[in-house]
RODO-2510 file (C-alpha; in nm, 4 decimals, decimal comma):
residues 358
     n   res          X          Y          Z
     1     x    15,5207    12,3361   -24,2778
     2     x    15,2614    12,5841   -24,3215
     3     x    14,9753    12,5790   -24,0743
     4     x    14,6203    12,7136   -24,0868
     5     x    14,5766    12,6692   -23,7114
     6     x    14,3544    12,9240   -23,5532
     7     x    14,6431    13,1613   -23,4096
     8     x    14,7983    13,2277   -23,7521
     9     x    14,4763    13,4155   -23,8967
    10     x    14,4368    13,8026   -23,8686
    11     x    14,2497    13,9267   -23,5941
    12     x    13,8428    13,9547   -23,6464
    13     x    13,7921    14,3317   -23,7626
    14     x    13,5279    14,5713   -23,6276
    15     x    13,2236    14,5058   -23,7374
    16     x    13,0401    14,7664   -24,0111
    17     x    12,7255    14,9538   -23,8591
    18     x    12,4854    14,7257   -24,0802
    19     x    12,5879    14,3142   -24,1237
    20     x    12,7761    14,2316   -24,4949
    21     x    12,7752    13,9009   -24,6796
    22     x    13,0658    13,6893   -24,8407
    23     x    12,9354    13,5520   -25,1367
    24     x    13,2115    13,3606   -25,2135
    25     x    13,3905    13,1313   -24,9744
    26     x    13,5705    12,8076   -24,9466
    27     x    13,5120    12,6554   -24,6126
    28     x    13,6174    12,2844   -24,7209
    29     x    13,9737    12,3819   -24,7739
    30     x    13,9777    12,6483   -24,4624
    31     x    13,9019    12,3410   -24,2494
    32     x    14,1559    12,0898   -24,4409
    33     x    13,8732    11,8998   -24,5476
    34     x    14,0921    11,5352   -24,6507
    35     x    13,7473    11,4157   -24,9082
    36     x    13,7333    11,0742   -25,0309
    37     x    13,7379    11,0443   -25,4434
    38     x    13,5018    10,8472   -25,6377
    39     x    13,6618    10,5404   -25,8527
    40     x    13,9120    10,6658   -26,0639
    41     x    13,8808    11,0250   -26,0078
    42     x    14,1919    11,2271   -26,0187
    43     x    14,2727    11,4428   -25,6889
    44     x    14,1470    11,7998   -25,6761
    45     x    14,4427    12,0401   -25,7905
    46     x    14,4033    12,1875   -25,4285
    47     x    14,4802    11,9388   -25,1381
    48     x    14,5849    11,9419   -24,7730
    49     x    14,9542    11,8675   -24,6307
    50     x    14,8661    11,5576   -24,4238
    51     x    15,0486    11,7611   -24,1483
    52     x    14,9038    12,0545   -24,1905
    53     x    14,6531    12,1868   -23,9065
    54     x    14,3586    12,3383   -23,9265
    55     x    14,0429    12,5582   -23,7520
    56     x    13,7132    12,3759   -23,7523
    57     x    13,3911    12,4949   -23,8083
    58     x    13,3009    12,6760   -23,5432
    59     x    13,6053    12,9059   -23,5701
    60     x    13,4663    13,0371   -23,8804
    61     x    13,1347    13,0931   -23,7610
    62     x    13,2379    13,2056   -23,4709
    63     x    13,4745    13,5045   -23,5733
    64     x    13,2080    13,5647   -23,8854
    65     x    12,9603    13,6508   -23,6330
    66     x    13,2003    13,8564   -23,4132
    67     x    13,2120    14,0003   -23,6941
    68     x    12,9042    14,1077   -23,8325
    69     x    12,9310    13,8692   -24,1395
    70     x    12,5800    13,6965   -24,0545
    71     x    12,5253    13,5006   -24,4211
    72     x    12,7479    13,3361   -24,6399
    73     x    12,7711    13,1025   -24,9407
    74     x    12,9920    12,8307   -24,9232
    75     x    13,1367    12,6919   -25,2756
    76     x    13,2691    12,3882   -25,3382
    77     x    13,4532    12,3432   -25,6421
    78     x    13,5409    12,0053   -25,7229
    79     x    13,3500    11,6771   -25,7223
    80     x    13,4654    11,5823   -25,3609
    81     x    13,4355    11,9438   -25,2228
    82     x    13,1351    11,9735   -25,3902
    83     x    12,9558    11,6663   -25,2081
    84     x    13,0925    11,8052   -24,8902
    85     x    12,9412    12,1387   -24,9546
    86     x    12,5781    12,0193   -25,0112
    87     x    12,5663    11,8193   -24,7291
    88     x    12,7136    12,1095   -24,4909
    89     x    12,4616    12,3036   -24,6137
    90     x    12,1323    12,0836   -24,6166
    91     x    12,2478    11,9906   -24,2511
    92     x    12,3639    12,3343   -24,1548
    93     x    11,9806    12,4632   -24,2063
    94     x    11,7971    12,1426   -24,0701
    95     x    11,9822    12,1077   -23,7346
    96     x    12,0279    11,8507   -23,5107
    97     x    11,6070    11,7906   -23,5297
    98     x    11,6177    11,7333   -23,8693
    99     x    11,9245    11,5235   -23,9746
   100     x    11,9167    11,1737   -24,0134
   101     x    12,2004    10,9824   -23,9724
   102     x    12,3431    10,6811   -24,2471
   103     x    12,1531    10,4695   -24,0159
   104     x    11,8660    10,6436   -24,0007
   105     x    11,8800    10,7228   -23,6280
   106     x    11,9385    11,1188   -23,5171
   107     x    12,2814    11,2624   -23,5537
   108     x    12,4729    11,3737   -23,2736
   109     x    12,8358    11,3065   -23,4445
   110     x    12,9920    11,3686   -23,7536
   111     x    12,8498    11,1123   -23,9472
   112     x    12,4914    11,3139   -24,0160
   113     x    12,3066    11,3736   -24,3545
   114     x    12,0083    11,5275   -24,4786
   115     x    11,6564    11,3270   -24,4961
   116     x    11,6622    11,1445   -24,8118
   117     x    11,2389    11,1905   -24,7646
   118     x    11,2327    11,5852   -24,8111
   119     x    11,1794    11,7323   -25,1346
   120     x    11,3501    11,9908   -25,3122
   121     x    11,2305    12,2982   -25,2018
   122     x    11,1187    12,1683   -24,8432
   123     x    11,0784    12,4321   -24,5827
   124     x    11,2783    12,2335   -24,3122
   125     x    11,6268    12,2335   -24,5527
   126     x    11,5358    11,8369   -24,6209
   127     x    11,6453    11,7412   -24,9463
   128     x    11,7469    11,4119   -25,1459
   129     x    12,0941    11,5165   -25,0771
   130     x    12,1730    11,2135   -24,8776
   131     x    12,0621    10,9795   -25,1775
   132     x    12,3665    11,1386   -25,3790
   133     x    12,6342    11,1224   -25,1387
   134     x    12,8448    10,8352   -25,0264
   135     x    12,8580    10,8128   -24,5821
   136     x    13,2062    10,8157   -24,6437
   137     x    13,1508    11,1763   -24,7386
   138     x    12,8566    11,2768   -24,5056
   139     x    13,1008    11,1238   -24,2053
   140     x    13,3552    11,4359   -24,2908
   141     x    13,0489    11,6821   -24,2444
   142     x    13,0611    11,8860   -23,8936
   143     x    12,7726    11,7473   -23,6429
   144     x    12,4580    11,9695   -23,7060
   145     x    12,3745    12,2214   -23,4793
   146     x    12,0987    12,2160   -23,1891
   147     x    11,9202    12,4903   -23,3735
   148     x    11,9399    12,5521   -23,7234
   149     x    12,1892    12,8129   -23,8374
   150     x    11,9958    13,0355   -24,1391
   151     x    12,3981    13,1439   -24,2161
   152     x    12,4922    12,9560   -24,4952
   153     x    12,3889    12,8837   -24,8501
   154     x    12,6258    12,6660   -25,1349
   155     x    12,7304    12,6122   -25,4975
   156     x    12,8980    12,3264   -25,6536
   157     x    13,0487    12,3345   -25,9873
   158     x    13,4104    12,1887   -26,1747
   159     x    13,6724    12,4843   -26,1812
   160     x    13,7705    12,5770   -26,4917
   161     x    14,1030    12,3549   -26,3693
   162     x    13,9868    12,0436   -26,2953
   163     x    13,7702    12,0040   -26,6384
   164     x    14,0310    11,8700   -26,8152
   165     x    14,1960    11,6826   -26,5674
   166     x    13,8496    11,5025   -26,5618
   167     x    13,7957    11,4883   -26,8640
   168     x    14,1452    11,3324   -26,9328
   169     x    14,0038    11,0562   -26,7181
   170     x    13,7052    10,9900   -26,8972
   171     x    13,5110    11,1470   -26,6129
   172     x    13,3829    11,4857   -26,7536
   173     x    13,0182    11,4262   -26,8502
   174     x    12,9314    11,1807   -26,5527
   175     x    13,1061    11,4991   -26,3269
   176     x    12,8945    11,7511   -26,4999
   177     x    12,5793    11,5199   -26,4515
   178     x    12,6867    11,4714   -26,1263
   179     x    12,6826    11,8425   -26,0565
   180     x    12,3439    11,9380   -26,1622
   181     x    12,2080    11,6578   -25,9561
   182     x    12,3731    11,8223   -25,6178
   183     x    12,2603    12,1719   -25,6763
   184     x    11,9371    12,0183   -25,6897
   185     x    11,8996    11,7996   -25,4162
   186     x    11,8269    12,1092   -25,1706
   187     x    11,6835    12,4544   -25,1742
   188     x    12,0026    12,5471   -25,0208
   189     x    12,2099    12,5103   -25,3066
   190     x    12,1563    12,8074   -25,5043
   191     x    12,4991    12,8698   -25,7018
   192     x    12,6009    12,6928   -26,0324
   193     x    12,9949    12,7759   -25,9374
   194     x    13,2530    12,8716   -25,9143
   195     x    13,2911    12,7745   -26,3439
   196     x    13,4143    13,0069   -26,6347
   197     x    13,7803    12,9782   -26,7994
   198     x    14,1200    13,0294   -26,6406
   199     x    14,4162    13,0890   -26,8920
   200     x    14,6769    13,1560   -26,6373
   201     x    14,7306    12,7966   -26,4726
   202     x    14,5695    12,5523   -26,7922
   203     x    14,7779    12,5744   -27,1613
   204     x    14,6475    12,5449   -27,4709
   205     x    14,5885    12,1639   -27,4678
   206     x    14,3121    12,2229   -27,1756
   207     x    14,1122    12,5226   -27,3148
   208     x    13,9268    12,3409   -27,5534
   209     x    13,8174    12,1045   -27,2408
   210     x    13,7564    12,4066   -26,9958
   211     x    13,5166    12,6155   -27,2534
   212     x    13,2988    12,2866   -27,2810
   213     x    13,2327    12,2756   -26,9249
   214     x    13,1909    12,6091   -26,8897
   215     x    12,9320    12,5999   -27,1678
   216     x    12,7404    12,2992   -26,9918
   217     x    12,6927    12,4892   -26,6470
   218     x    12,5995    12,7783   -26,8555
   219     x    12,3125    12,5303   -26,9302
   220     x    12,2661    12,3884   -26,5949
   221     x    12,2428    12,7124   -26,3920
   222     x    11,9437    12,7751   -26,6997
   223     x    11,7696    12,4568   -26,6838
   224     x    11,8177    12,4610   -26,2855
   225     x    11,7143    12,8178   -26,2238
   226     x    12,0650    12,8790   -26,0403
   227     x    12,1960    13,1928   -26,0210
   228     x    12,5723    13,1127   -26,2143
   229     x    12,8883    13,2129   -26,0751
   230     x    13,1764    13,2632   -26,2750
   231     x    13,6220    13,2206   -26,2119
   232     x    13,7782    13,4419   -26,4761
   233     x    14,1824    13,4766   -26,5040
   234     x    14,2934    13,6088   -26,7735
   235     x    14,0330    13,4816   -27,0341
   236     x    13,7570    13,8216   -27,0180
   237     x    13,7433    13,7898   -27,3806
   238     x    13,6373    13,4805   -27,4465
   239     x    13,4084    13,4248   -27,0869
   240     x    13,2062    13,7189   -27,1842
   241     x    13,2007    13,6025   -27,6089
   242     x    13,0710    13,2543   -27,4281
   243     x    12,7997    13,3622   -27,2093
   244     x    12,6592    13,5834   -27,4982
   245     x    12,6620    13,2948   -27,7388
   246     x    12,4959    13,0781   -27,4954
   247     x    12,2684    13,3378   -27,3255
   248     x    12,3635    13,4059   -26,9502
   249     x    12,1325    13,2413   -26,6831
   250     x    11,8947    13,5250   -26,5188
   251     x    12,1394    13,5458   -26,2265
   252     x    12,5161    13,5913   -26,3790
   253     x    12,7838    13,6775   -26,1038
   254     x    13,1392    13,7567   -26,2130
   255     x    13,3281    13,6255   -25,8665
   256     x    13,6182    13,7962   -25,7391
   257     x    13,6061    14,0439   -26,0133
   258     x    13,8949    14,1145   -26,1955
   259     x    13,8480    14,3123   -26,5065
   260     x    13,9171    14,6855   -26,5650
   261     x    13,6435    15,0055   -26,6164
   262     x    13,5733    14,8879   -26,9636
   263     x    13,4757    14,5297   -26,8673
   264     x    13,2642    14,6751   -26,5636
   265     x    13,0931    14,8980   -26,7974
   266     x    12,9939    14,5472   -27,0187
   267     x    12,8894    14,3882   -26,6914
   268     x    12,6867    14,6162   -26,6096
   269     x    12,5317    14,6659   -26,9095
   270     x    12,4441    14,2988   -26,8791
   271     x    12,2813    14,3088   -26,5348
   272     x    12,5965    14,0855   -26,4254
   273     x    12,6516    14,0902   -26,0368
   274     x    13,0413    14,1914   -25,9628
   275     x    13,1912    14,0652   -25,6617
   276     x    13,4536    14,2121   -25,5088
   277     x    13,7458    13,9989   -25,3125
   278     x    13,9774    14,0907   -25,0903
   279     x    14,2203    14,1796   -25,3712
   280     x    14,0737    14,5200   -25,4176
   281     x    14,2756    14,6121   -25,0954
   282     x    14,6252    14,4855   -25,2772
   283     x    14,8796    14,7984   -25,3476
   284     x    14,8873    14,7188   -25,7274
   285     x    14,5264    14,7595   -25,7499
   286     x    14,4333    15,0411   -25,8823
   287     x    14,2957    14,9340   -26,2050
   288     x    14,0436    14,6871   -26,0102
   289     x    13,9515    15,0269   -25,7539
   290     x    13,8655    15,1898   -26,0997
   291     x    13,6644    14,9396   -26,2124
   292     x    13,4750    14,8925   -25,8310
   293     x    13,4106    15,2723   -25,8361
   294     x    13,2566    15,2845   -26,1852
   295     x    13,0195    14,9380   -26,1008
   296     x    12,6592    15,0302   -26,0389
   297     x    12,5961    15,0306   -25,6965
   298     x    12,2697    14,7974   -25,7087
   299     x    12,5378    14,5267   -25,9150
   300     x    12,7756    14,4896   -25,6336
   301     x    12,8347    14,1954   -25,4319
   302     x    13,1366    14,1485   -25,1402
   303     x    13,3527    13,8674   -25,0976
   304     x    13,6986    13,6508   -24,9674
   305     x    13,7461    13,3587   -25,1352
   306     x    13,8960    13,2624   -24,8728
   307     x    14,1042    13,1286   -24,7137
   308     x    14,2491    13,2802   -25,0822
   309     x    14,3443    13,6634   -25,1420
   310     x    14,3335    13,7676   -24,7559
   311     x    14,3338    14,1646   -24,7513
   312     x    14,5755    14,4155   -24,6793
   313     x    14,7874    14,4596   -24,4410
   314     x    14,7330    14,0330   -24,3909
   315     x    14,7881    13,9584   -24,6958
   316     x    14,9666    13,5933   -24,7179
   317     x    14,7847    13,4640   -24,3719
   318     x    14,5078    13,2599   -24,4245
   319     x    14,1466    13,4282   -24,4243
   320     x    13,8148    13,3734   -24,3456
   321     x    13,4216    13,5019   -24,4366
   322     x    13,5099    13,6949   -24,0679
   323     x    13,7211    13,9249   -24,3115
   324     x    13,4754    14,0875   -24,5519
   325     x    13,4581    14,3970   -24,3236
   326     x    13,7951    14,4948   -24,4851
   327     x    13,6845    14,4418   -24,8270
   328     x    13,3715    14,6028   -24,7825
   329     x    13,5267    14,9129   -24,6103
   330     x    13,7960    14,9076   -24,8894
   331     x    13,5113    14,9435   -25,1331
   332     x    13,2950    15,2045   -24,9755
   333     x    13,6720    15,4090   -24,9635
   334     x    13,7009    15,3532   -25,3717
   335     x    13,3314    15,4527   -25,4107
   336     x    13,3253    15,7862   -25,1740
   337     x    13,0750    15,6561   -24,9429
   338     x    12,9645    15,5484   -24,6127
   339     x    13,0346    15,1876   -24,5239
   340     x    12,7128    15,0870   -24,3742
   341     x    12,4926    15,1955   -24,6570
   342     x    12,7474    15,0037   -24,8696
   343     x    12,6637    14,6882   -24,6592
   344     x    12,3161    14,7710   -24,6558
   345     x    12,3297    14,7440   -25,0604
   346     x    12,5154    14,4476   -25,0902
   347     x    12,2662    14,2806   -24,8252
   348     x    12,0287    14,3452   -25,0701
   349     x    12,1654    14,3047   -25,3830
   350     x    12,2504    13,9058   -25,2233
   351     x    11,9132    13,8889   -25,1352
   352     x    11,8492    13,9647   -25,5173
   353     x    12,0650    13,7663   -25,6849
   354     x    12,0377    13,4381   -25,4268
   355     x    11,7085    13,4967   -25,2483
   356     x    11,6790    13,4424   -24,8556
   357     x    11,8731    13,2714   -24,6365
   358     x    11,6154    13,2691   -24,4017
***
């Protein structure tokens, strides 16, 4: 049995002289988030061992901060993970002050969501969040702080893998619908993603399915104002033919990069945000180091995916958003310069692309 307790990660790096952000993580699955389904939905591809153990919360905030990694955005890429996500986040920002309870009383357990009464863009992280999500879901969702934590900001989208699955089941539209309506219920959801196309792990019966739903969040990060954030394995071709056809939302950001010096060079010249994973540290690299040291600077982005593609010399542990120092140092190595003015950048450039966390 493989376990994810807290004592098989990597120990928390040093932190860089200025803080760094991971852009991209998946804090559902770190935790072994078990998520109910809705009626006849199939189960995500990526699921727990029922034996398995896990870290909570607080382990990953905890060694994040140790580490210097003071913001984060926390994806959630299927329908179940991606209710999880936007309540974690609307209740993540409100604290313990501002979270209702299904019963309408304050939380102080697990079973917390955000005020159904807020609007969209209300200063206190209140959102019609709640109104989407079934208790069965919000009851999975960590207790709230005392104080709101400014750390964390979310995306919800259908992984290029689970489109056809879904739609198989007669379920893509209503998931799609359903996914526009979560990144909307709360400021705090500012990421159409992870979407795009992934030829490695769907055949040829399933593209046709995964380029449609790529297409429609295309069109919901547009219509939404989202920055979109796009999962590319071995498709570049026809992500970047898609997004040009369609016309890429303002905010386009190519997560855990993975193209070579001529795709960066397209990137950039489309104002796409590239972020780098922890995969930039592997030994067969090189072509990916090319293609981070030829990025323009103000385009850059850090990430993990984790608890995916844990750096060098861990890779194969689980990881955590605690581990971007690595990346980030790895990076400023490819690029010949200091690591805290590459930090300071990629503070910035998340700032541009997602706004404030604060």
């Amino acid at each position: 049995m493989a376990s994810r307790a807290a004592g098989t990660y990597p120990p928390v790096p040093e932190p860089l002289p200025h803080p760094i952000v991971d852009t991209h993580t998946h804090l559902d699955i770190g935790t072994g988030m078990r998520l109910p389904l809705g009626a006849g939905e199939p189960a995500p591809e990526v699921t727990p061992d029922e034996e398995e153990e896990f870290p909570d919360l607080d382990f990953f905030f905890d060694t994040a901060e140790q580490a210097g990694v003071r913001r984060i955005v926390q994806i959630g890429c299927d329908l179940p993970a991606a209710r999880w996500t936007t309540a974690l986040v609307a209740s993540q920002f409100a604290g313990r002050a501002g979270v209702a309870d299904v019963n309408g009383s304050h939380a102080g357990t697990g079973g917390s969501q955000a005020d159904a009464n807020g609007s969209q863009t209300d200063a206190n992280g209140r959102s019609a969040a709640s109104a989407l999500i079934d208790p069965s879901v919000v009851a999975t969702v960590p207790a709230p702080p005392e104080s709101p934590r400014t750390w964390m900001l979310g995306g919800a989208a259908l992984h290029p893998n689970e489109a056809p699955r879904l739609a198989e089941a007669g379920l893509l539209d209503d998931a799609l619908t359903e996914i526009e309506a979560l990144v909307t219920s709360t400021d705090r959801m500012r990421v159409v993603g992870e979407t795009g196309l992934d030829y490695f792990r769907t055949g040829e019966d399933g593209i046709a399915e995964q380029q449609r739903s790529f297409r429609a969040h295309i069109e919901i990060a547009k219509r939404t104002g989202r920055a979109l954030q796009i999962h590319d394995r071995e498709a570049h071709a026809d992500v970047l033919r898609i997004l040009r056809e369609e016309g890429a939302p303002e905010v386009t950001i190519f997560h855990c990069f993975s193209g070579d010096e001529a795709m960066a060079r397209e990137c950039a010249e489309a104002g796409y945000f590239m972020s780098f994973a922890g995969n930039i540290t592997f030994k067969n690299a090189d072509e990916l180091r090319r293609a981070a040291a030829s990025a323009p600077l103000e385009l850059l982005l850090t990430e993990t995916d984790a608890p995916f593609l844990t750096p060098h010399p861990y890779r194969g542990k689980p990881g955590g958003p605690y581990l971007t120092p690595i990346t980030a140092r790895k990076l400023a190595e490819v690029r010949g310069m200091d690591a805290g003015d590459l930090a300071e950048a990629v503070w910035t450039n998340a700032e541009t692309a997602l706004g404030s966390w604060d």
